[in-house]
NUDO-958991 format. One record per residue (C-alpha): residue in three letters; residue number from 1; x, y, z. Coordinates in pm, 1 decimal, m for minus. Each point is the difference from the previous one (the first is absolute). Layout:
// NUDO-958991
REC     r     k         px         py         pz
REC   ALA   NUM          X          Y          Z
...
END
This chain:
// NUDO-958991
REC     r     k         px         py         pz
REC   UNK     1    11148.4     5889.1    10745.5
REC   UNK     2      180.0      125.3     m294.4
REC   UNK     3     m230.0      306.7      m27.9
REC   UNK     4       78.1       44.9      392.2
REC   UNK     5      375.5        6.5      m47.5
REC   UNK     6      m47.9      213.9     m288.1
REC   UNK     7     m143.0      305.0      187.7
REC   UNK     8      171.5      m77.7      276.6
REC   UNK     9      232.5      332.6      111.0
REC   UNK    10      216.3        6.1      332.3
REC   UNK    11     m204.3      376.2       82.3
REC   UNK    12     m340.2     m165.6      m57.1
REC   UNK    13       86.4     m276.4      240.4
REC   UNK    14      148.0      269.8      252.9
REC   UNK    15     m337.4      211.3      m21.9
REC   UNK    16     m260.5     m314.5       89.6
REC   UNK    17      232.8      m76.8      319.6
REC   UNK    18       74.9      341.6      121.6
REC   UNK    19     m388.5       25.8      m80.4
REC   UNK    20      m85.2     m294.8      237.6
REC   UNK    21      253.9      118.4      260.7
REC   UNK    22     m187.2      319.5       33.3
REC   UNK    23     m327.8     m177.1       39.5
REC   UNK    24      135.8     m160.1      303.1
REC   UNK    25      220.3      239.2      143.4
REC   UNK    26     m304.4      195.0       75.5
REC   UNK    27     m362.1      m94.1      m48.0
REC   UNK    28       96.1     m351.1      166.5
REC   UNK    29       62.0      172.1      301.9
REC   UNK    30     m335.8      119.6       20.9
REC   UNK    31     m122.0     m355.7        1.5
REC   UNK    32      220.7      m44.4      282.7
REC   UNK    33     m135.3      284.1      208.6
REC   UNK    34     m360.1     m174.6      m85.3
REC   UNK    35      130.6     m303.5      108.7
REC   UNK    36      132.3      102.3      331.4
REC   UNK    37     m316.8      261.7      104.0
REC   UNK    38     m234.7     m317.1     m113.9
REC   UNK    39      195.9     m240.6      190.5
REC   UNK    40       73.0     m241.2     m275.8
REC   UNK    41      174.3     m324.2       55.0
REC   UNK    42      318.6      m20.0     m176.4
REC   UNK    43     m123.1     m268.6     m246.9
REC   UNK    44     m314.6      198.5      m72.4
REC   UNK    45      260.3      236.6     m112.8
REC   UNK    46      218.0     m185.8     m166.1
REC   UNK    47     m265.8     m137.7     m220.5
REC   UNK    48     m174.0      350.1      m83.8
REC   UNK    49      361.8       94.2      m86.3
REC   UNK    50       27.8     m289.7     m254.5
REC   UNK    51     m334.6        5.8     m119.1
REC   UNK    52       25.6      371.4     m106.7
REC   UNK    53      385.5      m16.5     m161.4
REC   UNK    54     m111.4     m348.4     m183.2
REC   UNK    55     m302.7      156.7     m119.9
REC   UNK    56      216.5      318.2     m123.9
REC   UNK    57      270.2     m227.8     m176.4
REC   UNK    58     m245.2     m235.5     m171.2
REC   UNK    59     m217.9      237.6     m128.2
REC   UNK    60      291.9      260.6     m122.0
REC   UNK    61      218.7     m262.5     m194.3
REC   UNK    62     m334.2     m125.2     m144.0
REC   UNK    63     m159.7      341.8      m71.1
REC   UNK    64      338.7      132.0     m144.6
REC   UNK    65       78.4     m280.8     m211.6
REC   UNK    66     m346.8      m21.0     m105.6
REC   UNK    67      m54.5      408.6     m135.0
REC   UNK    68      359.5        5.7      m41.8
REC   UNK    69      m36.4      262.3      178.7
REC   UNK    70      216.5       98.3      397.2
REC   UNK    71     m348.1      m94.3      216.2
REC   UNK    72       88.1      100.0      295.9
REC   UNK    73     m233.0     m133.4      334.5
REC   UNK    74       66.3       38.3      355.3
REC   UNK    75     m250.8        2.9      303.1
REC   UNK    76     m169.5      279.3       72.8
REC   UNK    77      208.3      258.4      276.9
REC   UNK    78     m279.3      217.1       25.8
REC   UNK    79     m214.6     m353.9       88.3
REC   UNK    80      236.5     m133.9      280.4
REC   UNK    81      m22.1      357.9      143.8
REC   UNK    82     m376.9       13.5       15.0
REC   UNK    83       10.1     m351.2      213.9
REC   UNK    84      192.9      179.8      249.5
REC   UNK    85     m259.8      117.7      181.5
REC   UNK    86     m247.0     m249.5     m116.6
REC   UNK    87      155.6     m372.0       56.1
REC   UNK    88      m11.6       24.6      395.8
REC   UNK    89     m341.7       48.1       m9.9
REC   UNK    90      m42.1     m315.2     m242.6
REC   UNK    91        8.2     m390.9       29.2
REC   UNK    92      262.8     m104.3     m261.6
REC   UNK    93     m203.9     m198.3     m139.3
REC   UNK    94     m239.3      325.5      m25.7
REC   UNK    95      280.1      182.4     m175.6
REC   UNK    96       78.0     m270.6     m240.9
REC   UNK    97     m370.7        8.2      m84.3
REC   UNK    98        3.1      332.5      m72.6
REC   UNK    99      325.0      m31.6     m205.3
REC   UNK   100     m196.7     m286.6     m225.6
REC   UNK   101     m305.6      221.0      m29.9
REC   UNK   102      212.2      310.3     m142.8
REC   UNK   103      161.1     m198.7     m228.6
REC   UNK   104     m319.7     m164.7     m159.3
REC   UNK   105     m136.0      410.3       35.0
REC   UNK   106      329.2       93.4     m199.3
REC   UNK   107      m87.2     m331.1     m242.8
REC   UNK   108     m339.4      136.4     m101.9
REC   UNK   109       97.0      317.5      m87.5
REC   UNK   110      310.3     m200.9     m276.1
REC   UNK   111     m281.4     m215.7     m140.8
REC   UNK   112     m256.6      257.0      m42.4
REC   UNK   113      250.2      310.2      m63.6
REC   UNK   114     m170.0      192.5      219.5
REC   UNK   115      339.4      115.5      140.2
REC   UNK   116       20.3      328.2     m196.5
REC   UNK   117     m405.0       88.5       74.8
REC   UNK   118       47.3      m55.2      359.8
REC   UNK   119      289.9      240.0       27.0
REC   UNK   120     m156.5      277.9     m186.5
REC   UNK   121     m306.5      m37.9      294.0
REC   UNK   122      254.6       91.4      277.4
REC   UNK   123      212.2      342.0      m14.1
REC   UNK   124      347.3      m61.3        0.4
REC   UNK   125       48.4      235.6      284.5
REC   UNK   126     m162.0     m236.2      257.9
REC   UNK   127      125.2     m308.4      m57.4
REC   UNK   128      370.9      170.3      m11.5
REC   UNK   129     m143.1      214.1      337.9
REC   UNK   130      m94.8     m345.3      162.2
REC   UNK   131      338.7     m188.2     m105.4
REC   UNK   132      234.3      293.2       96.6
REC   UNK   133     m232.8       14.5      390.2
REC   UNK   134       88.3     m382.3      m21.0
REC   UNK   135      341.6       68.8      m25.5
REC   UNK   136      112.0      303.9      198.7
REC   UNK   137      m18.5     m200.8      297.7
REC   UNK   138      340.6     m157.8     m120.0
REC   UNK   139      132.5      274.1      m96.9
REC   UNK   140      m39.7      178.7      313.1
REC   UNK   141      173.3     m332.4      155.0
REC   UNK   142      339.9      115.7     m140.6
REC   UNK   143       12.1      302.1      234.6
REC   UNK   144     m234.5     m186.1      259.1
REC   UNK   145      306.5     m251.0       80.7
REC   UNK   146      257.4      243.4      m40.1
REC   UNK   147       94.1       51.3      393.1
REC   UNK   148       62.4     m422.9        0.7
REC   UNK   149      273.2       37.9     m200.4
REC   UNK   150       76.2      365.1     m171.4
REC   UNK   151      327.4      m83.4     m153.0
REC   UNK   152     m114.7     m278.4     m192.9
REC   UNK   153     m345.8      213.1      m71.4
REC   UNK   154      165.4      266.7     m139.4
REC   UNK   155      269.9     m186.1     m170.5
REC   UNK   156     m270.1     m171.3     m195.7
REC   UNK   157     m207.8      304.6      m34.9
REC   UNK   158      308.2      180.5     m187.2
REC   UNK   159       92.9     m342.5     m221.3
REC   UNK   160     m359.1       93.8      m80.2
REC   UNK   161       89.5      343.3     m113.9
REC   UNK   162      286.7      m80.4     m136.9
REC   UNK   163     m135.3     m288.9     m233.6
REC   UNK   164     m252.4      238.1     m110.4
REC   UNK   165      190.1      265.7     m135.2
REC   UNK   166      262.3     m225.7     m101.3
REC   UNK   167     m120.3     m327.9      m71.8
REC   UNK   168     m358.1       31.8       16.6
REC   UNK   169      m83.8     m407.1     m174.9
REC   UNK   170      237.1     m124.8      277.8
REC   UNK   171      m99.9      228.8      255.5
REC   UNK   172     m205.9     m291.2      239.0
REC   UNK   173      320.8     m233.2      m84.3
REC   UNK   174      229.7      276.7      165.1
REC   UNK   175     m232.4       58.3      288.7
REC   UNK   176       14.4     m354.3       70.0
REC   UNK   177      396.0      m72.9      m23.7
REC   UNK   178       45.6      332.8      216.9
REC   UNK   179     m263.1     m181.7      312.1
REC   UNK   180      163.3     m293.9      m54.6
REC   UNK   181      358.3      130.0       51.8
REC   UNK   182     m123.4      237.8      309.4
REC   UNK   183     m144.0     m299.7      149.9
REC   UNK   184      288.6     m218.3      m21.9
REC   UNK   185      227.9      231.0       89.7
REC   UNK   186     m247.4       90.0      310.9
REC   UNK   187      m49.7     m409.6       75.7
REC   UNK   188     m321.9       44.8        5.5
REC   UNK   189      m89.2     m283.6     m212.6
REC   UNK   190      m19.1     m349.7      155.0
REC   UNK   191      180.5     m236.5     m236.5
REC   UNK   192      m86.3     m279.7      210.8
REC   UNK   193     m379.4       14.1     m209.6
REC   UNK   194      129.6      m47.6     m298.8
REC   UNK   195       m9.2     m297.7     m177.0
REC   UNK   196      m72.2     m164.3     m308.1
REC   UNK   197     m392.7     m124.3      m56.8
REC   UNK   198     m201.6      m96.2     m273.5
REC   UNK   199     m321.9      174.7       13.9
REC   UNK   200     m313.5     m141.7      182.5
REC   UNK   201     m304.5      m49.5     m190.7
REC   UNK   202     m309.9       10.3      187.3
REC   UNK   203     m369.9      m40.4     m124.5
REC   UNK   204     m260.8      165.9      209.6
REC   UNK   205     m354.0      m54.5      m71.1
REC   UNK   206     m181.2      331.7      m83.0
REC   UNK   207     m287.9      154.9      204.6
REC   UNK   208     m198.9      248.0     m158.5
REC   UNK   209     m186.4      299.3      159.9
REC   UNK   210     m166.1      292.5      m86.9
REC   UNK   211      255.4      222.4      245.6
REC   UNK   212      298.3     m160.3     m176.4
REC   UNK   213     m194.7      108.7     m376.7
REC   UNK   214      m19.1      339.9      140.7
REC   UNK   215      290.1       28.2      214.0
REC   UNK   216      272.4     m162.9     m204.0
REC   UNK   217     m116.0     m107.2     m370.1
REC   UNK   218     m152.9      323.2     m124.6
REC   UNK   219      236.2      236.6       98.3
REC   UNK   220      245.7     m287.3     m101.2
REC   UNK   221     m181.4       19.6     m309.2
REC   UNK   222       57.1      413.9      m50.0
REC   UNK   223      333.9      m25.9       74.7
REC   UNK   224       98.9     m242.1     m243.8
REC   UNK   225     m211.7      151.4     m292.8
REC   UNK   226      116.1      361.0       66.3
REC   UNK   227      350.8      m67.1      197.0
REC   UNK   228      172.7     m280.6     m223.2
REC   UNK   229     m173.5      m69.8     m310.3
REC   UNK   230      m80.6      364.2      m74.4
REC   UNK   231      325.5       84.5       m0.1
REC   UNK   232      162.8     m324.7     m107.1
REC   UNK   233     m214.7        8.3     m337.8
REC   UNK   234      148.4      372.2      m21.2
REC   UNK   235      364.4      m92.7       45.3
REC   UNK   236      m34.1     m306.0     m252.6
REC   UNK   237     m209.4      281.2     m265.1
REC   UNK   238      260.7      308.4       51.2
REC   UNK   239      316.1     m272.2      m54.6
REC   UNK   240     m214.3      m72.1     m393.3
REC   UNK   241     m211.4     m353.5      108.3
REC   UNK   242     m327.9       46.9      m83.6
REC   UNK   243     m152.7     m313.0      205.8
REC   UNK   244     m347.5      m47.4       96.8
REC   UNK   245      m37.6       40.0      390.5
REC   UNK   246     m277.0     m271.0       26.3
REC   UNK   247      209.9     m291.4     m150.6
REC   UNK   248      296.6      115.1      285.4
REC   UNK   249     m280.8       26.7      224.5
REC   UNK   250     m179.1     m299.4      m12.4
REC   UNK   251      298.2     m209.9       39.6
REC   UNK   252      109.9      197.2      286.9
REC   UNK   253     m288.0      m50.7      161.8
REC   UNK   254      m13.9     m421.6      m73.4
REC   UNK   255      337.7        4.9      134.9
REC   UNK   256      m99.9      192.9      333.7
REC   UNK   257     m335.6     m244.4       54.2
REC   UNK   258      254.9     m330.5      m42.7
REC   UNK   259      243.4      151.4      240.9
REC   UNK   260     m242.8      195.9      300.4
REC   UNK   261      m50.4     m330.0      202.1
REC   UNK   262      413.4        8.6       28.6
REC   UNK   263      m18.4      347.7       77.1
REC   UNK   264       10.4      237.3     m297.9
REC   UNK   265     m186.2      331.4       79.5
REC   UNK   266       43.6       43.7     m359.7
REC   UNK   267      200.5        3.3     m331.8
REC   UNK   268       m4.8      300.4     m278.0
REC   UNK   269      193.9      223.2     m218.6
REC   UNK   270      320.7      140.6      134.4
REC   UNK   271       67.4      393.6      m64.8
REC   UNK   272      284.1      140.3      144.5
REC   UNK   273      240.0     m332.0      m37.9
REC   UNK   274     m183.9      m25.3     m368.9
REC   UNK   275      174.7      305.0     m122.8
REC   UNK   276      307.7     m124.5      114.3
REC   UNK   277      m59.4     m302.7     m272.1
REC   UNK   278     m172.1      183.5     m265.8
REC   UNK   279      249.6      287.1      m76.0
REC   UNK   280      293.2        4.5     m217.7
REC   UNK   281      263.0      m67.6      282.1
REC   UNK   282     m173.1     m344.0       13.0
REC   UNK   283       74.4      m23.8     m383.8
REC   UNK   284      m17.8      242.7     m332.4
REC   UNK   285     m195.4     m217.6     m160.1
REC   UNK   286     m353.9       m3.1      198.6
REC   UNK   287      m56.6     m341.3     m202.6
REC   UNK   288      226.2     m155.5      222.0
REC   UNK   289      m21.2      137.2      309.0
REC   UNK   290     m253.1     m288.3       78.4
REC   UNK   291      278.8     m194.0      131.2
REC   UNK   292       22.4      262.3      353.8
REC   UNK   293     m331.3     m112.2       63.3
REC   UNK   294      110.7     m404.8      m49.3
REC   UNK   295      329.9      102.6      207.9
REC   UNK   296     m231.6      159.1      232.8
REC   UNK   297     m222.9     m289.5       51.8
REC   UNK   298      249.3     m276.7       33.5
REC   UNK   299      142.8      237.4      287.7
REC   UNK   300     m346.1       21.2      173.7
REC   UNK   301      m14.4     m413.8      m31.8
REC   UNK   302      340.4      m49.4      164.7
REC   UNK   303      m66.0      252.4      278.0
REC   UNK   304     m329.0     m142.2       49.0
REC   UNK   305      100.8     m311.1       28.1
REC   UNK   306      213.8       77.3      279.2
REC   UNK   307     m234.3      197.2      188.8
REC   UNK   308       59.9     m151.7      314.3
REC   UNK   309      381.3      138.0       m0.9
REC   UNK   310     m135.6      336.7      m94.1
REC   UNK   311     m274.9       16.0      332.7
REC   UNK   312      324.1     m128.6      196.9
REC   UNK   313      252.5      296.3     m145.0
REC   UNK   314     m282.1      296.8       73.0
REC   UNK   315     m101.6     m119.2      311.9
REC   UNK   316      395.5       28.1       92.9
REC   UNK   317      m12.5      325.1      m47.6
REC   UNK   318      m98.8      319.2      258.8
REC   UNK   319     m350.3      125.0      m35.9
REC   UNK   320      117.3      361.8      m86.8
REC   UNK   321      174.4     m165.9     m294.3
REC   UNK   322     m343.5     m105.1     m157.3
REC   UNK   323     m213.6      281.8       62.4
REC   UNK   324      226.4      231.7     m146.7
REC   UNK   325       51.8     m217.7     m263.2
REC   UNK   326     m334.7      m60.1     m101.5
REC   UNK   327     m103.1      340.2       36.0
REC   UNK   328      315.4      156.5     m210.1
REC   UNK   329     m128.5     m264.7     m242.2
REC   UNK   330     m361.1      141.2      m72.7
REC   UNK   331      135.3      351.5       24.2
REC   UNK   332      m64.6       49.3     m329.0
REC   UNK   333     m354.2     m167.0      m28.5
REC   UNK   334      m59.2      223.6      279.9
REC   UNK   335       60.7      311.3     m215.9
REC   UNK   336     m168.6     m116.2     m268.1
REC   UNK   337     m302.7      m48.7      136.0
REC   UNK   338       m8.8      292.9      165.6
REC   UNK   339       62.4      210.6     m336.6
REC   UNK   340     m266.0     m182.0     m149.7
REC   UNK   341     m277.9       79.4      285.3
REC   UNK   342       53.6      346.8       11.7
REC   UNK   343       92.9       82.9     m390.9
REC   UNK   344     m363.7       54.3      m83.7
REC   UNK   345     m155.9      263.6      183.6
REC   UNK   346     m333.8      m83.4      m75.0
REC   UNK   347        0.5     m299.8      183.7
REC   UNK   348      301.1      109.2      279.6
REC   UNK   349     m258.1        6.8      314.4
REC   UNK   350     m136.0     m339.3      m65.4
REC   UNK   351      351.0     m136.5      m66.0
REC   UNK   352      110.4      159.9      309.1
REC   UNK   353     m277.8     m143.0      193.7
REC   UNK   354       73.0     m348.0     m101.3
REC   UNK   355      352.8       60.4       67.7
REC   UNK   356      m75.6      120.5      402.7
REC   UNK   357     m288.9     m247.5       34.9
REC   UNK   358      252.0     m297.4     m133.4
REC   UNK   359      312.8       79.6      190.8
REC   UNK   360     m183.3       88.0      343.9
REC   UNK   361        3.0     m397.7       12.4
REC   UNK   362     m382.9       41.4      163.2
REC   UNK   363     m235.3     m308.3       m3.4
REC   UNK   364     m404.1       24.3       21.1
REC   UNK   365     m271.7     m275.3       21.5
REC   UNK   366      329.1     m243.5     m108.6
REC   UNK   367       87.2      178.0     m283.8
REC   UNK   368      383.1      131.0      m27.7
REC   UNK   369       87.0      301.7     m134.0
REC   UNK   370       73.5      m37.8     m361.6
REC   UNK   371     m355.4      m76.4      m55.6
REC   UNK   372     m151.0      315.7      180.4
REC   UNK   373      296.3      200.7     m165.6
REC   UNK   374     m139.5      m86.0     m326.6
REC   UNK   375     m347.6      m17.3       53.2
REC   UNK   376       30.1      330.0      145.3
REC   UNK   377      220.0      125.3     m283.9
REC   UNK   378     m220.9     m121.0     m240.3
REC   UNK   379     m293.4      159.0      189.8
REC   UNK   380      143.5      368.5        7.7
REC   UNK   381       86.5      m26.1     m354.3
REC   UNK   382     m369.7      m70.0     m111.3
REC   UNK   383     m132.0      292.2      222.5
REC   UNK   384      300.7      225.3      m90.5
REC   UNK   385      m53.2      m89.0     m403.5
REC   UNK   386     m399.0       18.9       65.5
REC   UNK   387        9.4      355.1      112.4
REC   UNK   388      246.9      106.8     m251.5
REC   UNK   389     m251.6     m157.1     m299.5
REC   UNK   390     m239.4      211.8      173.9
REC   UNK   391      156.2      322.7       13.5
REC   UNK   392       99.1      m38.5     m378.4
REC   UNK   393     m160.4      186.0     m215.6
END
């Protein structure tokens, strides 16, 4: 405790909260959108909401304290965006299976550290090509909901814009207060939902199938290897910690498998909110600037904890509202994955056919897209590389 007061700093504190309130002024929503297109009970949802921000809190303060170190972990945006289109096609209890399964996947590769081998095996174009095709769809939301409400579309769009040029950490933040004062000031949101809950928790027994493996927990799988931890590890290596990623991995993953029968689609390293803890704004000293990730976790446990009051306060809200939320929100995800597909133009058509094939949303033989998107990918990249061996003298 005396060590904790010690580093403590009022900015480090500040950073882990503003941090956790941009992990749920955005990618929650997403979970939301799942939620509704899935049909999900509201206890269902309540307890997937509190299983992923306990597992985030628990396994930051212990991670950071532990390395000394500002760990960072959210649940994966990228993730809840894939079950989109996947859930309603899914028993629950089929999608919790498939949760369990990715995380024991995501386990093996900490204990064996395989991690780095795998990645090198897949080209960094297609995995980004199959996460941004994953994502456009809520990008293109933003403008799709625009003629429900265009002043409070637009509004948001040019807090965006403005947080961005201005304020680009806080951007999200902005984005969010602007919606929220356009919707109040339209009454558009029914106060009469909101109330104060403590979250639900729900077990649900898993149910494995192979459609679920293929469907959900390998692309699952892709995204959290090349979507989160890639870039997490890069954030935490760029700020000067040189951690091993199969340590952060491994417990990652033991803390997904607990949680998936409450609901966690999974838990991993943060990368946009992590730079907000790992710079010097959180603190000069990068020895102390552990405590943002404590702050940060103690946040996700008291929001998480309350996670019934936080289903009740978005569902008051107008669907416009959300949709341009959460797409504003993985804006820049959006971008970056897109740079990263087409950067290389060695491997630009496969990327590009992974990115068409994913976001077309098609479905053979029970398969969903993400999975022909990046077998396909995968497959034009081996003929495409074949005939360029050949032609080499």
């Amino acid at each position: 405790m005396r060590t904790l007061l010690r580093d403590s700093s009022v900015s480090a504190l500040v950073a882990g909260l503003i941090a956790t309130l941009i992990s749920y002024a955005g990618p929650l929503l997403i979970i939301f959108q799942v939620a509704a297109v899935a049909e999900l009970p509201a206890a269902l949802l309540s307890s997937w909401i509190w299983a992923i921000s306990i597992g985030s809190g628990v396994l930051g303060i212990a991670l950071s304290y532990y390395y000394k170190v500002p760990v960072i972990i959210a649940w994966s945006a990228p993730g809840s965006a894939l079950l989109l289109t996947l859930l309603p096609g899914l028993s629950y209890a089929e999608a919790v299976g498939a949760y369990l399964m990715t995380a024991l996947l995501l386990l093996l590769l900490g204990l064996t550290g395989a991690f780095d081998r795998l990645l090198k095996l897949l080209p960094p174009a297609i995995t980004a090509a199959m996460l941004c095709g994953i994502l456009l769809q809520f990008g293109m939301a933003v403008f799709g909901v625009l003629p429900q409400n265009p002043l409070l579309v637009l509004l948001m769009l040019l807090a965006y814009l403005l947080g961005r040029r201005f304020l680009p950490r806080y951007a999200i933040v902005l984005v969010l207060l602007t919606g929220l004062t356009i919707a109040l000031w339209q009454g558009q949101v029914d106060t009469k939902l909101i109330s104060w809950q403590l979250a639900t928790v729900v077990w649900t027994t898993p149910v494995f199938s192979l459609q679920a493996l293929l469907n959900v927990s390998v692309p699952l799988l892709l995204v959290a290897l090349s979507g989160q931890f890639m870039p997490g590890m890069a954030v935490l290596r760029q700020a000067g910690y040189p951690l091993a990623a199969s340590p952060l991995l491994t417990h990652s993953a033991l803390g997904s498998a607990a949680l998936a029968p409450f609901g966690c689609h999974g838990l991993n390293l943060a990368a946009i909110t992590a730079a907000i803890c790992t710079g010097k704004d959180a603190h000069p000293d990068p020895a102390r600037r552990y405590i943002a990730g404590i702050s940060g976790g103690v946040a996700y446990l008291l929001l998480g904890i309350f996670g019934g009051t936080l289903v009740a306060l978005f569902s008051a809200f107008p669907r416009a509202f959300i949709a341009a939320l959460a797409g504003l929100a993985l804006f820049g995800a959006i971008a970056g994955a897109l740079h990263s597909a087409m950067a290389e133009p060695k491997t630009r058509e496969a990327a590009l056919i992974t990115l068409l094939l994913t976001s077309s949303g098609v479905s053979l033989f029970g398969l969903a897209a993400a999975f022909w998107g990046l077998t396909a990918g995968l497959l034009t990249h081996v003929v495409l590389t074949y005939k360029q061996n050949e032609l080499t003298p």
